[in-house]
Rosetta silent file (secondary structure, phi, psi, omega in degrees, C-alpha in Angstrom):
SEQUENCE: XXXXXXXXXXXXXXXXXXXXXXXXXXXXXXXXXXXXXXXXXXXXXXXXXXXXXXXXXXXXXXXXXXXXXXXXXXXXXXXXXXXXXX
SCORE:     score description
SCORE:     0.000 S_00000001
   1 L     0.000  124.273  173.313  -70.604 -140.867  235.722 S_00000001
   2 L   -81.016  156.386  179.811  -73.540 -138.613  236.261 S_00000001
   3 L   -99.378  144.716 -163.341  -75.654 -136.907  233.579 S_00000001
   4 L   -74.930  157.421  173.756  -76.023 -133.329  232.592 S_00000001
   5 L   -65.930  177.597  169.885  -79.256 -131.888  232.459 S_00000001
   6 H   -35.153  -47.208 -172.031  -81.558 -131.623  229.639 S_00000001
   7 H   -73.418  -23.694 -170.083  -80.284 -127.965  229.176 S_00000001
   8 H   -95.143  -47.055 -145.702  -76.530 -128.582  229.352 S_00000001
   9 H   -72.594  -44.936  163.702  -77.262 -131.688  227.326 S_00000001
  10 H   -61.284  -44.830 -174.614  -78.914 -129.349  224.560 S_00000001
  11 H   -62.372  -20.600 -172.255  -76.333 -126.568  224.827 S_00000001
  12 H   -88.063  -34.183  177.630  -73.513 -129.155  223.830 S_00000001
  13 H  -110.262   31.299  170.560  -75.164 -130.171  220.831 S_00000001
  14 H   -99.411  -29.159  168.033  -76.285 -127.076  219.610 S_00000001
  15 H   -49.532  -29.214 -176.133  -72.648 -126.097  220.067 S_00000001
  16 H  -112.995    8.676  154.492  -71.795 -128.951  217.624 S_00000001
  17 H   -79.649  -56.429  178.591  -74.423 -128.008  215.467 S_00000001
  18 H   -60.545  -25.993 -172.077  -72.713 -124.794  214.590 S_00000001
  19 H   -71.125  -34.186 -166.758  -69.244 -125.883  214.061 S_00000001
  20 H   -77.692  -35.057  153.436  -70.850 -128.182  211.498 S_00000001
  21 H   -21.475  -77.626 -170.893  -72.687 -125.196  210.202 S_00000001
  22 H   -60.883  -20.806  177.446  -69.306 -123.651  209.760 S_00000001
  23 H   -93.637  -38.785  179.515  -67.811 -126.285  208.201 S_00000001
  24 H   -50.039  -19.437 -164.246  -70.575 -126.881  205.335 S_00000001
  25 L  -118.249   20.097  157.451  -70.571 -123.219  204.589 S_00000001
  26 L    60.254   28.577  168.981  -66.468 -123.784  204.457 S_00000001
  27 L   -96.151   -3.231  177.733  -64.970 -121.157  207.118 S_00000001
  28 L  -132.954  148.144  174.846  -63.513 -124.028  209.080 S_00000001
  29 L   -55.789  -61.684 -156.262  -62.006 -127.804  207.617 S_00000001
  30 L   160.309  154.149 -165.847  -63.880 -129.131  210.636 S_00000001
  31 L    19.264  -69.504 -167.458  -63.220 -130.022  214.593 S_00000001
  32 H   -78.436  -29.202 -175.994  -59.597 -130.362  214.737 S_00000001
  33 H   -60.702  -67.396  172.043  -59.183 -127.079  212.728 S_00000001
  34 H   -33.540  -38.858  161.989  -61.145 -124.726  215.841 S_00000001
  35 H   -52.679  -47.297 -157.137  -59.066 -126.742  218.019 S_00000001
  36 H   -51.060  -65.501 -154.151  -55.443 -126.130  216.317 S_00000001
  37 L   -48.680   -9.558  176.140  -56.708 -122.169  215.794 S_00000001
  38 L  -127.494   21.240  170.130  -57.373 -121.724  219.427 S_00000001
  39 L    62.113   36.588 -170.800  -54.740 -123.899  221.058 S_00000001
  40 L   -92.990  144.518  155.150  -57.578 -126.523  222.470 S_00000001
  41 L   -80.680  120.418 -174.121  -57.502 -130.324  223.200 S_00000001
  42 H   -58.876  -28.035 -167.503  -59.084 -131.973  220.315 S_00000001
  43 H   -96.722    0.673  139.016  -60.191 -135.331  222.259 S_00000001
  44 H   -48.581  -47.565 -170.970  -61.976 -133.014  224.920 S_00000001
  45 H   -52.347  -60.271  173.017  -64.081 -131.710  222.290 S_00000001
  46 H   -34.927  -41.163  176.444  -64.123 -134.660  220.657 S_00000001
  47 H   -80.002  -35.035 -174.531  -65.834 -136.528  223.586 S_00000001
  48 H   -64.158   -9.043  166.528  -67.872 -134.018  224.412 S_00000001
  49 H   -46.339  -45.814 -167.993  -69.263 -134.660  221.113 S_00000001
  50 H   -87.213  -15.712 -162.485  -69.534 -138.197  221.423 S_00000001
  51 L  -155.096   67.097  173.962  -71.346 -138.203  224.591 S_00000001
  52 L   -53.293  -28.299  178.048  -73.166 -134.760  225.186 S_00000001
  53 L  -103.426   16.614  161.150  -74.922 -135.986  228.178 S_00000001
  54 L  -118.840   -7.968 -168.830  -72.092 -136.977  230.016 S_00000001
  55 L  -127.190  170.312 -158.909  -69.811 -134.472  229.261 S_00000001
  56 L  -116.447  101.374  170.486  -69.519 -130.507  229.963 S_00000001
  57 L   -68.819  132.544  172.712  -68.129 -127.821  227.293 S_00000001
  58 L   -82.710  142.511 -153.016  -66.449 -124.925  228.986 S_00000001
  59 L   -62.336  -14.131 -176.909  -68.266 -121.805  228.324 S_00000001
  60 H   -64.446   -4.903  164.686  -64.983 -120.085  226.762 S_00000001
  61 H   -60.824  -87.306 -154.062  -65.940 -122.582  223.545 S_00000001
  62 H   -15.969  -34.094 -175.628  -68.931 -121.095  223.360 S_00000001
  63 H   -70.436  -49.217 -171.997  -67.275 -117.199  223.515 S_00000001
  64 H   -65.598  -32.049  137.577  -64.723 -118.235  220.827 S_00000001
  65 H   -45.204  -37.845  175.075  -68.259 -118.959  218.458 S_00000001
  66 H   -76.242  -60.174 -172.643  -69.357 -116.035  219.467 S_00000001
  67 H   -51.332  -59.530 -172.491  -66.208 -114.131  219.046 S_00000001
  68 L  -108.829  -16.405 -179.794  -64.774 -115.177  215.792 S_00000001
  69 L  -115.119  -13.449  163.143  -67.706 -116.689  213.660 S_00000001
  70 L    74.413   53.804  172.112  -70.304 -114.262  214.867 S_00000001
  71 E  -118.034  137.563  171.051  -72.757 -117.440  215.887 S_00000001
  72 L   -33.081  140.333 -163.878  -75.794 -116.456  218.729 S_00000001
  73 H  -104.969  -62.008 -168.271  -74.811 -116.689  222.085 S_00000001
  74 H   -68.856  -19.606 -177.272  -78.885 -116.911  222.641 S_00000001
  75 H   -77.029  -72.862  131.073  -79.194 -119.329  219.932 S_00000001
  76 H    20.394 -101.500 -169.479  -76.048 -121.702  221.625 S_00000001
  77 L   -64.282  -67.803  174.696  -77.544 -121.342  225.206 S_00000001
  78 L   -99.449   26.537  178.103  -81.392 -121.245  224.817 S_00000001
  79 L    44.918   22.850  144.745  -81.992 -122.229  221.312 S_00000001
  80 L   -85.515  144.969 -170.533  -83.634 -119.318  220.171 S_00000001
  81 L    49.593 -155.330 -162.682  -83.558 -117.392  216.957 S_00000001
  82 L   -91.013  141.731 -144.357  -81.057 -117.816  214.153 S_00000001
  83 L   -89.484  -11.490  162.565  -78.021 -119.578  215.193 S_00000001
  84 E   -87.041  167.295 -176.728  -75.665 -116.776  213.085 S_00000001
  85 L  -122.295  126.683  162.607  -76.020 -112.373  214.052 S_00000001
  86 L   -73.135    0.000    0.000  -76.443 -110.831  210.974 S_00000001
């Protein structure tokens, strides 16, 4: 299996930075909730989790962060500024 770049490799675990975000600050239980609520496979996520540099997120996670928890799209993708829009 080949490996993603640095940048995809970052984008996946900045992705799973925020969900955890969201769960410490209680708007989600945690993984498997964001799955159920959007009709997702949890052990995709799940791997991509486990293995960020082997694995890909599809960008519609990313929209459905943006979209319902109001977390930076630029913050996500290039790791800039604060990872919630005020």
């Amino acid at each position: 299996m080949r490996q993603n770049s640095p940048e995809a490799t970052e984008i996946n675990k900045r992705f799973f930075l925020a969900i955890d975000y969201l769960v410490d600050i209680k708007e989600i239980r945690g993984l498997y909730t964001f799955t159920k609520k959007h009709n997702l496979n949890y052990w995709n996520l799940y791997t991509v989790r486990k293995e960020p540099g082997r694995r890909v997120l599809k960008v519609e996670y990313i929209a459905l962060l943006a979209k319902d928890f109001n977390i930076s799209l630029e913050y996500i993708l290039l790791g800039n500024g604060p990872m919630r829009k005020e």
